[in-house]
PQR file with spaces between the fields and no chain letter, atoms N, CA, C, O and H, PARSE charges and radii, in Angstrom:
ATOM       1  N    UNK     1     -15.170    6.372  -11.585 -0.4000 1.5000
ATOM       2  CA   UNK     1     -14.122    6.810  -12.501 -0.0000 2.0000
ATOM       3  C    UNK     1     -13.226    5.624  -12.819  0.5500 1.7000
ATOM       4  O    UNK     1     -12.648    4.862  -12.045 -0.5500 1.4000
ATOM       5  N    UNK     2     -13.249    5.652  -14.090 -0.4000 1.5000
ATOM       6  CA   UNK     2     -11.884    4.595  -14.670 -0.0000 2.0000
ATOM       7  C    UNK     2     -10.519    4.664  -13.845  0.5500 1.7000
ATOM       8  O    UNK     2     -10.250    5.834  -13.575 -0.5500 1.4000
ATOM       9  H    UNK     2     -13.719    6.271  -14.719  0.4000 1.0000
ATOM      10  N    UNK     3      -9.783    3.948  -13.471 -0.4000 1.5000
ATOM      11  CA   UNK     3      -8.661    3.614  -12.781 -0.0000 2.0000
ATOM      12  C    UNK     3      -7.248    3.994  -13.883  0.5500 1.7000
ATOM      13  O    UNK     3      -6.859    3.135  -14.674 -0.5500 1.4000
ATOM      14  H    UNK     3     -10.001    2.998  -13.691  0.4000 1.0000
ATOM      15  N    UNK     4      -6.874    4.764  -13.837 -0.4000 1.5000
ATOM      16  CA   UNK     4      -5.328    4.841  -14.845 -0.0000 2.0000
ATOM      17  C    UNK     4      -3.901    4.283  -14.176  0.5500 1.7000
ATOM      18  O    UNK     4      -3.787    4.321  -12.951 -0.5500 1.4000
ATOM      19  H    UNK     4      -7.190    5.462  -13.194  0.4000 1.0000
ATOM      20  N    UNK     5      -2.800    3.755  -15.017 -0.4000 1.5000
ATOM      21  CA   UNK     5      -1.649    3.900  -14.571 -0.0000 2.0000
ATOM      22  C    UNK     5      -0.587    4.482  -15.629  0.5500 1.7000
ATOM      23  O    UNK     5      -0.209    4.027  -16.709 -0.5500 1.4000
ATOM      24  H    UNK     5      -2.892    3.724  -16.012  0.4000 1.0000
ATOM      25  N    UNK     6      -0.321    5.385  -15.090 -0.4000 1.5000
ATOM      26  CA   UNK     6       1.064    6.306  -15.746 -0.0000 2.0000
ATOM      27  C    UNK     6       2.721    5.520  -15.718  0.5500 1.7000
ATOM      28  O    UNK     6       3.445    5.392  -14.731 -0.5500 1.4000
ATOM      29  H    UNK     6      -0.628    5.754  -14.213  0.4000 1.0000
ATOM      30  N    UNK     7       2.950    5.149  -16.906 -0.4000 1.5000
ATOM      31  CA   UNK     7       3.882    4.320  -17.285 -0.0000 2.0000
ATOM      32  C    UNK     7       5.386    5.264  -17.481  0.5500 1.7000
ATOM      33  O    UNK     7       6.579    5.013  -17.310 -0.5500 1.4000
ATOM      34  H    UNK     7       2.362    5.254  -17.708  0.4000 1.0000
ATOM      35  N    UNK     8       4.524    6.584  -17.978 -0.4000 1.5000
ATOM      36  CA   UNK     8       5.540    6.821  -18.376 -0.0000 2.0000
ATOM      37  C    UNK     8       5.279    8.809  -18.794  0.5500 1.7000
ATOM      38  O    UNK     8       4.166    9.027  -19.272 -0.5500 1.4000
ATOM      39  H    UNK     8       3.555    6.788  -18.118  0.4000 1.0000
ATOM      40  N    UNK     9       6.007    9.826  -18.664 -0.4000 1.5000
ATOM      41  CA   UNK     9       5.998   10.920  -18.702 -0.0000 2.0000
ATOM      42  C    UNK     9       6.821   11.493  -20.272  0.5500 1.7000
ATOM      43  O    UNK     9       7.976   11.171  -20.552 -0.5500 1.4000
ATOM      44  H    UNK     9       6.911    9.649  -18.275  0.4000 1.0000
ATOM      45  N    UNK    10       5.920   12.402  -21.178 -0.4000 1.5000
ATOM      46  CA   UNK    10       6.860   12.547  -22.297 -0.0000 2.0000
ATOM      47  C    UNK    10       6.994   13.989  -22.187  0.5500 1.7000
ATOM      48  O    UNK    10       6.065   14.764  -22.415 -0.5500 1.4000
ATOM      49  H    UNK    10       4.982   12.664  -20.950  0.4000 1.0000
ATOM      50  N    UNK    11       8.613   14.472  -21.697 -0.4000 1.5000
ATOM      51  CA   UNK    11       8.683   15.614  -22.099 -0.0000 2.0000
ATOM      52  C    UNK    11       9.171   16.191  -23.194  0.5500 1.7000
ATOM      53  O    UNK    11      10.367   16.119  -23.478 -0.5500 1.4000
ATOM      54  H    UNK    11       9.367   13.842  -21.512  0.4000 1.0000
ATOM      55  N    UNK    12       8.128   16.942  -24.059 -0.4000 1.5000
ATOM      56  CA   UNK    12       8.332   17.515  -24.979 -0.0000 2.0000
ATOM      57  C    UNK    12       8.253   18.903  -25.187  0.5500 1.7000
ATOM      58  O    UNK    12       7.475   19.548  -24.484 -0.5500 1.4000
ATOM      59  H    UNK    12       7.157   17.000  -23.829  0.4000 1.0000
ATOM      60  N    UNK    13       9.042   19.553  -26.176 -0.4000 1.5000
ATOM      61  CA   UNK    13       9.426   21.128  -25.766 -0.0000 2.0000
ATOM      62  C    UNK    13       7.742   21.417  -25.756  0.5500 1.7000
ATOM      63  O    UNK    13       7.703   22.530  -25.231 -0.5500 1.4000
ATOM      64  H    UNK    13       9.675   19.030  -26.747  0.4000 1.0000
ATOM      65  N    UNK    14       6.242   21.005  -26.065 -0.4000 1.5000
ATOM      66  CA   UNK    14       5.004   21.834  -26.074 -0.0000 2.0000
ATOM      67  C    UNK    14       4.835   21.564  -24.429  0.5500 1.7000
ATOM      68  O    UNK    14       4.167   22.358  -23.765 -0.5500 1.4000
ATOM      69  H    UNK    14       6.274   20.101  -26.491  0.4000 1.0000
ATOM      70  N    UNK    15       5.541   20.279  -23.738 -0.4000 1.5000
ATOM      71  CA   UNK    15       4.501   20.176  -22.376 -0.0000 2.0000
ATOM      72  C    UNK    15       5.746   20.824  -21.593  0.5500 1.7000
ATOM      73  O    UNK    15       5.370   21.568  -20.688 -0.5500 1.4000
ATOM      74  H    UNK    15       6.083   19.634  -24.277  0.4000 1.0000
ATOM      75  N    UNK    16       7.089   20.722  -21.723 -0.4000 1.5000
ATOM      76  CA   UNK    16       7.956   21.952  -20.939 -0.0000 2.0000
ATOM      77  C    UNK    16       7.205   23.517  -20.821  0.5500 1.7000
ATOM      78  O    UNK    16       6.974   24.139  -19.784 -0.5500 1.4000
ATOM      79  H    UNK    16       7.394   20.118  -22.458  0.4000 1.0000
ATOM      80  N    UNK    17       6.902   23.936  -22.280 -0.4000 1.5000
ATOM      81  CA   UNK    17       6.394   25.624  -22.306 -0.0000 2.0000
ATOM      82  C    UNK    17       5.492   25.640  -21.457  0.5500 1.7000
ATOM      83  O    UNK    17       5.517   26.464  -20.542 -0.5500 1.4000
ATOM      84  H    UNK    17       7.090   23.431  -23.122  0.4000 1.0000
ATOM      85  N    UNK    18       4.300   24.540  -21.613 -0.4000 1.5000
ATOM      86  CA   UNK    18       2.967   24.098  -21.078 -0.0000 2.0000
ATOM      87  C    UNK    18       2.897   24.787  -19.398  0.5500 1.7000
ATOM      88  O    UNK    18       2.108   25.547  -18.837 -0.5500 1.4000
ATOM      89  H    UNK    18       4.279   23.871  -22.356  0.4000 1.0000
ATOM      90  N    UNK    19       3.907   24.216  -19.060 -0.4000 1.5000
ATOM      91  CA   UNK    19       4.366   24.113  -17.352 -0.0000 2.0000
ATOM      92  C    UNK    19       4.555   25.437  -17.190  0.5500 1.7000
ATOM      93  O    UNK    19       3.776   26.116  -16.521 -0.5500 1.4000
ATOM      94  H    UNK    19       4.548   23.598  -19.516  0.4000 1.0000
ATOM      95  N    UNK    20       5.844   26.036  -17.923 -0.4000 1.5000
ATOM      96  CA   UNK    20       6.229   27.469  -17.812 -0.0000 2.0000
ATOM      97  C    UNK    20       5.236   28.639  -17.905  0.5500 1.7000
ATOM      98  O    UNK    20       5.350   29.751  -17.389 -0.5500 1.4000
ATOM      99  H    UNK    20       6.476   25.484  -18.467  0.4000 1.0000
ATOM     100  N    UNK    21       4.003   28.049  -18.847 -0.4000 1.5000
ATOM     101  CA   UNK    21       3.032   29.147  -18.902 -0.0000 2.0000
ATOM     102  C    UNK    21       2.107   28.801  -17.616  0.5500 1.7000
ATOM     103  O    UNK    21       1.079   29.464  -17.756 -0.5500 1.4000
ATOM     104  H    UNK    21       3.910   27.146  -19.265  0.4000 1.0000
ATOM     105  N    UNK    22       2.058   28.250  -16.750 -0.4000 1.5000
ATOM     106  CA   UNK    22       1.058   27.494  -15.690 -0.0000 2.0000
ATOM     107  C    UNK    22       1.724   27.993  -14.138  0.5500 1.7000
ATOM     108  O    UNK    22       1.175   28.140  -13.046 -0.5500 1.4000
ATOM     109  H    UNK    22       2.893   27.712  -16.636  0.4000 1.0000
ATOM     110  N    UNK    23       3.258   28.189  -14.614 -0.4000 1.5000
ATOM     111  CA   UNK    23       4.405   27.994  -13.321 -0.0000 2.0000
ATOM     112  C    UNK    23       4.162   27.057  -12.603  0.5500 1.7000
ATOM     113  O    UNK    23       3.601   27.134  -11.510 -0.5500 1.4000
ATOM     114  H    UNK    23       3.704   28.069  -15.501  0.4000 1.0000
ATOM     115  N    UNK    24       4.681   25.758  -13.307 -0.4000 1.5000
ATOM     116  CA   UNK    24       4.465   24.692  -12.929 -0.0000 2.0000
ATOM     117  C    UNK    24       5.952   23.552  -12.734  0.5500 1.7000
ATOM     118  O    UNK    24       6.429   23.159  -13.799 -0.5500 1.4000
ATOM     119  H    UNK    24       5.137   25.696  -14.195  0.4000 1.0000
ATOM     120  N    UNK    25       6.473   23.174  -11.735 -0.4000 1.5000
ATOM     121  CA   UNK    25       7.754   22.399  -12.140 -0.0000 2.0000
ATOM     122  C    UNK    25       7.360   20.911  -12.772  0.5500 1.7000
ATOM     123  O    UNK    25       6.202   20.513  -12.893 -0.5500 1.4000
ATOM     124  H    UNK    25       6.085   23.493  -10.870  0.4000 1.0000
ATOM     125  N    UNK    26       8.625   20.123  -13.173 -0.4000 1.5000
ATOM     126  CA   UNK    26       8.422   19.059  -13.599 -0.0000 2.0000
ATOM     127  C    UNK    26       7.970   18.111  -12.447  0.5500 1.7000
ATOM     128  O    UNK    26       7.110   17.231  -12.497 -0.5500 1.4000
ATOM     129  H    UNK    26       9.566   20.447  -13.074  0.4000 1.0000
ATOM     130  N    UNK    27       9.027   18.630  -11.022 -0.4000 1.5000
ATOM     131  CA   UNK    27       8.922   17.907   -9.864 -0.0000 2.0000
ATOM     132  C    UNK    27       7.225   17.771   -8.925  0.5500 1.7000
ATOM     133  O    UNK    27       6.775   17.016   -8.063 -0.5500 1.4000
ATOM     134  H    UNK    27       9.726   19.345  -10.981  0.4000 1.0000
ATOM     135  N    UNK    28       6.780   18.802   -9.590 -0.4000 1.5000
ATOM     136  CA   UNK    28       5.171   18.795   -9.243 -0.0000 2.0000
ATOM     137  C    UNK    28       3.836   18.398   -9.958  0.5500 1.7000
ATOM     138  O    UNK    28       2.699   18.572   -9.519 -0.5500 1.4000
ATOM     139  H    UNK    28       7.145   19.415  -10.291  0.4000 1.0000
ATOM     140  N    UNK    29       4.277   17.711  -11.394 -0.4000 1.5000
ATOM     141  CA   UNK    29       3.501   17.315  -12.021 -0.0000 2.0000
ATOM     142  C    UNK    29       4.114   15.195  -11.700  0.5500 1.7000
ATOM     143  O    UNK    29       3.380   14.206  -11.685 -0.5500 1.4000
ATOM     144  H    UNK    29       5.200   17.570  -11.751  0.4000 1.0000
ATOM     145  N    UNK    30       5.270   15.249  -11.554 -0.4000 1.5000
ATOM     146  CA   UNK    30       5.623   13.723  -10.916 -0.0000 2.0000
ATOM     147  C    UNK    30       4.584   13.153  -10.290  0.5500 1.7000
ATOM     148  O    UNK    30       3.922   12.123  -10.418 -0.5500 1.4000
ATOM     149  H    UNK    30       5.867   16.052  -11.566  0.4000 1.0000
ATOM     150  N    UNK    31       4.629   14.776   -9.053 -0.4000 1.5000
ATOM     151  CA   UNK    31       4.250   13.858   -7.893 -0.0000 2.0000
ATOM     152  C    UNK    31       2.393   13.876   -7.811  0.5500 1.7000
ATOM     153  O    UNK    31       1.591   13.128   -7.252 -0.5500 1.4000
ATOM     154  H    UNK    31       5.167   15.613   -8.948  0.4000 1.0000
ATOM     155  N    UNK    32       2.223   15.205   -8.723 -0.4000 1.5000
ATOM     156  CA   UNK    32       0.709   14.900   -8.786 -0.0000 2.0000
ATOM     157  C    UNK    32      -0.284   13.411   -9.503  0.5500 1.7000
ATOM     158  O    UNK    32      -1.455   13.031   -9.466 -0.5500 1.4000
ATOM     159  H    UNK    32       2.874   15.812   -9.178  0.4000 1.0000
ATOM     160  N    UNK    33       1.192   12.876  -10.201 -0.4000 1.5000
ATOM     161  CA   UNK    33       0.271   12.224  -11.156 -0.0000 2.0000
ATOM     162  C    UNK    33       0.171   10.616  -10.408  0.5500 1.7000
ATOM     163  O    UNK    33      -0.349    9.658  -10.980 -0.5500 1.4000
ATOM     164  H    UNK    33       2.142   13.184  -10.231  0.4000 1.0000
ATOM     165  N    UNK    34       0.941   10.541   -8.662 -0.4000 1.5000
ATOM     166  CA   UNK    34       0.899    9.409   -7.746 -0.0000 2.0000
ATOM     167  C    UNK    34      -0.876   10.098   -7.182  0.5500 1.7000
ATOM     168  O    UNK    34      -1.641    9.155   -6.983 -0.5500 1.4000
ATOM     169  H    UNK    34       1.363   11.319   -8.197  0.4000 1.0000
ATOM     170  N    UNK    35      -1.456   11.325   -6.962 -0.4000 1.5000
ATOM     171  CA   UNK    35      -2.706   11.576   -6.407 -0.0000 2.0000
ATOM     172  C    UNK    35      -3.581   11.882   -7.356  0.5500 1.7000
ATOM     173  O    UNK    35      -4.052   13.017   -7.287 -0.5500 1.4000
ATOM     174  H    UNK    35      -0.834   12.091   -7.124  0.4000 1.0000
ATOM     175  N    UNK    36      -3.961   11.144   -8.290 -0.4000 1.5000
ATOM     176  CA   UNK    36      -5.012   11.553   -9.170 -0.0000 2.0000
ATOM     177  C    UNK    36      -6.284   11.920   -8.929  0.5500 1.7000
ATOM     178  O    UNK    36      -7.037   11.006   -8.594 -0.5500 1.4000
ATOM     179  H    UNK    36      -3.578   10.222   -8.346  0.4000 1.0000
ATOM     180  N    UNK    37      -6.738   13.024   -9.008 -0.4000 1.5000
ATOM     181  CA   UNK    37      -8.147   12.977   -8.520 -0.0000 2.0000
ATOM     182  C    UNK    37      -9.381   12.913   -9.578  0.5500 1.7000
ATOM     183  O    UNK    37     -10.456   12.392   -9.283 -0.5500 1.4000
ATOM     184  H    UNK    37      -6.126   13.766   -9.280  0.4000 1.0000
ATOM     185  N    UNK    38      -9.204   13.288  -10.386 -0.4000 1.5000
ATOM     186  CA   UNK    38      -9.528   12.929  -12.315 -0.0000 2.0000
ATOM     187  C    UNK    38      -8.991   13.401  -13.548  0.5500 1.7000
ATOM     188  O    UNK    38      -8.213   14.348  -13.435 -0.5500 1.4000
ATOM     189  H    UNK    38      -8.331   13.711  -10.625  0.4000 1.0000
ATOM     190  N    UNK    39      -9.239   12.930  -14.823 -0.4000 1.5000
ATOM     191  CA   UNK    39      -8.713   12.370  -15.864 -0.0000 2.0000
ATOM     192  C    UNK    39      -9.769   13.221  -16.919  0.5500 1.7000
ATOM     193  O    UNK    39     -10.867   13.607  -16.517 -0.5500 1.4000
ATOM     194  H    UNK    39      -9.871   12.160  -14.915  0.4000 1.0000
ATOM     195  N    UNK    40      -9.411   13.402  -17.974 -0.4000 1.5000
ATOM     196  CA   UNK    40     -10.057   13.010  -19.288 -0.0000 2.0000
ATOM     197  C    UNK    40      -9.726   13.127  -20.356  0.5500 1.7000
ATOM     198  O    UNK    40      -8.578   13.519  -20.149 -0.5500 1.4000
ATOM     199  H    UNK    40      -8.519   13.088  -18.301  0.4000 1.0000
ATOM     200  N    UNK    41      -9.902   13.075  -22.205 -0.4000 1.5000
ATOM     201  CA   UNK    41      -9.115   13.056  -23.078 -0.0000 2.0000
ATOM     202  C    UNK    41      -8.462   14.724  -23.219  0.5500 1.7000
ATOM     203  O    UNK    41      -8.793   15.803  -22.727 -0.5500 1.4000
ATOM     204  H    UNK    41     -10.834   12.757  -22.374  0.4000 1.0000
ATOM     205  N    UNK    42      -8.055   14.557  -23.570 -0.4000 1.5000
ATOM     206  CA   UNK    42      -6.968   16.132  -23.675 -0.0000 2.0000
ATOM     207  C    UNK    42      -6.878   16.355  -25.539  0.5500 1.7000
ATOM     208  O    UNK    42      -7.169   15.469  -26.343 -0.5500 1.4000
ATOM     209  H    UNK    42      -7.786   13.681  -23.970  0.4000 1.0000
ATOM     210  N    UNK    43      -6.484   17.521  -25.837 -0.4000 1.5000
ATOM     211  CA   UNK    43      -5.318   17.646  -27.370 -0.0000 2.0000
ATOM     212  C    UNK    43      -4.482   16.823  -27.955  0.5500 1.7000
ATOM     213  O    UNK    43      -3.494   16.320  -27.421 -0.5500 1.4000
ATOM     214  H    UNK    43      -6.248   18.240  -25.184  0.4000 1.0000
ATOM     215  N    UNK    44      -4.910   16.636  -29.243 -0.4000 1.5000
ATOM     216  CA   UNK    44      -4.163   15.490  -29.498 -0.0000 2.0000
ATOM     217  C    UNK    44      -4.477   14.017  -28.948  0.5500 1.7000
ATOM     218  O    UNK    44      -3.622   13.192  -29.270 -0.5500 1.4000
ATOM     219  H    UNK    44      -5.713   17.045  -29.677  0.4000 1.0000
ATOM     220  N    UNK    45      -5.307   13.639  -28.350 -0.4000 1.5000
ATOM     221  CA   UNK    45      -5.020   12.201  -28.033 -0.0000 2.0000
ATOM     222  C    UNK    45      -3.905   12.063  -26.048  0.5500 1.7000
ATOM     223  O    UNK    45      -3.661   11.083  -25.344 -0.5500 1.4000
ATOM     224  H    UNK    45      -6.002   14.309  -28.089  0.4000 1.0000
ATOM     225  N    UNK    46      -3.671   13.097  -25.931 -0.4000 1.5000
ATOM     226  CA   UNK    46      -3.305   13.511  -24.676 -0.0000 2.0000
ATOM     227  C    UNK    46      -4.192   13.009  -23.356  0.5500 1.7000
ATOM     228  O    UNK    46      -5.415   12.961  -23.495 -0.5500 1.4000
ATOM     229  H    UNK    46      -3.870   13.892  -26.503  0.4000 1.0000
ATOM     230  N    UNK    47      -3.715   12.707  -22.330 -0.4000 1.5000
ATOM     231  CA   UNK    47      -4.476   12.782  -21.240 -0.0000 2.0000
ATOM     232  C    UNK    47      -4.507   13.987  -20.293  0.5500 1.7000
ATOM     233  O    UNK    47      -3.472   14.552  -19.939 -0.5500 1.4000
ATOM     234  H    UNK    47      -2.722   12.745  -22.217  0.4000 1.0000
ATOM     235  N    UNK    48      -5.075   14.160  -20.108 -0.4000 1.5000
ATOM     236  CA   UNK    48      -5.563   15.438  -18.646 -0.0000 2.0000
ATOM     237  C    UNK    48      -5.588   14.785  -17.812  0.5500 1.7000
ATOM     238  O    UNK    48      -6.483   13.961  -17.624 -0.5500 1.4000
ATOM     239  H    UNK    48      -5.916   13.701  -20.396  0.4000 1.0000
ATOM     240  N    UNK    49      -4.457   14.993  -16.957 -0.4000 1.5000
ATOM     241  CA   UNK    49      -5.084   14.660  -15.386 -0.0000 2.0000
ATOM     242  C    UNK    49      -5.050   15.941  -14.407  0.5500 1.7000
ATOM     243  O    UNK    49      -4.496   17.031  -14.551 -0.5500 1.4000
ATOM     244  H    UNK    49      -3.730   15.662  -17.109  0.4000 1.0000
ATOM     245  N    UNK    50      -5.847   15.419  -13.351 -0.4000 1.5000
ATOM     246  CA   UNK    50      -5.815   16.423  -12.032 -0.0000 2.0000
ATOM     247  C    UNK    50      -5.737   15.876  -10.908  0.5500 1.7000
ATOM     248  O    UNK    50      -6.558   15.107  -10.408 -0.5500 1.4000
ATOM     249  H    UNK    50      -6.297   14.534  -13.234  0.4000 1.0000
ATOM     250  N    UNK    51      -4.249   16.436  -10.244 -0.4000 1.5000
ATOM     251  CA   UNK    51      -3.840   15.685   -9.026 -0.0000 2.0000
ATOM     252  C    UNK    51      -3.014   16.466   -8.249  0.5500 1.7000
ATOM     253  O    UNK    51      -2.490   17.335   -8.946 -0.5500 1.4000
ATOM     254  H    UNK    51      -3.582   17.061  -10.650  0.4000 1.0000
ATOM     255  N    UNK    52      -2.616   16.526   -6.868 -0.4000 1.5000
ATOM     256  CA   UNK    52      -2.362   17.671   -6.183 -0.0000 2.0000
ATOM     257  C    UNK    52      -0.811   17.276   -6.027  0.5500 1.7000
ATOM     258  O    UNK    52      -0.528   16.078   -6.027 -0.5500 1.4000
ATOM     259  H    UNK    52      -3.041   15.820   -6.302  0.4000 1.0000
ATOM     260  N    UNK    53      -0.075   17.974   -5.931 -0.4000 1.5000
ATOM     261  CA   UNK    53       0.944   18.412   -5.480 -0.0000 2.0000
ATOM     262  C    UNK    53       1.193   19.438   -4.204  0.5500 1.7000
ATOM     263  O    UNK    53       0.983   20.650   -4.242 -0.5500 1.4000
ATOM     264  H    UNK    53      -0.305   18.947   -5.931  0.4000 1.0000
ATOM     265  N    UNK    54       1.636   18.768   -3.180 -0.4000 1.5000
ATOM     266  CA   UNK    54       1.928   19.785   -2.189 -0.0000 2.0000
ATOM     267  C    UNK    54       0.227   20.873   -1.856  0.5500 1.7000
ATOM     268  O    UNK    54      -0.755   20.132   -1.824 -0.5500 1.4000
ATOM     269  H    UNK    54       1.807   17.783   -3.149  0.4000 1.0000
ATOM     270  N    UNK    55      -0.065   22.170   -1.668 -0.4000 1.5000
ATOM     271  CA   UNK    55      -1.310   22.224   -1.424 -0.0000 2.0000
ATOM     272  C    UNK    55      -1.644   22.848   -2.920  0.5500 1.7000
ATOM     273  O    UNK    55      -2.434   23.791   -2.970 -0.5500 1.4000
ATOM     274  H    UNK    55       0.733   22.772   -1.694  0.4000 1.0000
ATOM     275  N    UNK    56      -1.114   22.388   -4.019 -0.4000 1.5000
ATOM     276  CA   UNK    56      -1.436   23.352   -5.486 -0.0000 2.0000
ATOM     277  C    UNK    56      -2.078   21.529   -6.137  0.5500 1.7000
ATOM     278  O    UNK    56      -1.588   20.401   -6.124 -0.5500 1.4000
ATOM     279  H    UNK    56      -0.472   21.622   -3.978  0.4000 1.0000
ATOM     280  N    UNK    57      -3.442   22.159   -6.656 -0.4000 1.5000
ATOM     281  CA   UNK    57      -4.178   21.193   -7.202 -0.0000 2.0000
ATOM     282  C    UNK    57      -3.791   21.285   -9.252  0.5500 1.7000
ATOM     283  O    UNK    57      -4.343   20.497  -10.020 -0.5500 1.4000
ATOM     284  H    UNK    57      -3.840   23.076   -6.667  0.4000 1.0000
């Protein structure tokens, strides 16, 4: 797998709702995105990642 580094987080009112429809905090997508476990292109030009937070993947 390609290696990423996250520079930078954009919250915008679609990835706030995003969270709210997921029940997801901001504080748990932070810290997932230090444990990446994989990636791929997303909507829009977006990235997908998947990375754990606490025991929620």
């Amino acid at each position: 797998m390609t290696r990423i580094k996250i520079s930078q987080l954009i919250w915008d009112e679609w990835n706030i709702e995003h969270l709210k429809k997921h029940k997801v905090e901001k504080q748990e997508v932070e810290e997932s995105i230090e444990k990446v476990h994989a990636h791929r292109k997303g909507y829009k030009g977006r990235i997908v990642l998947i990375g754990r937070s606490g025991n929620r993947i």
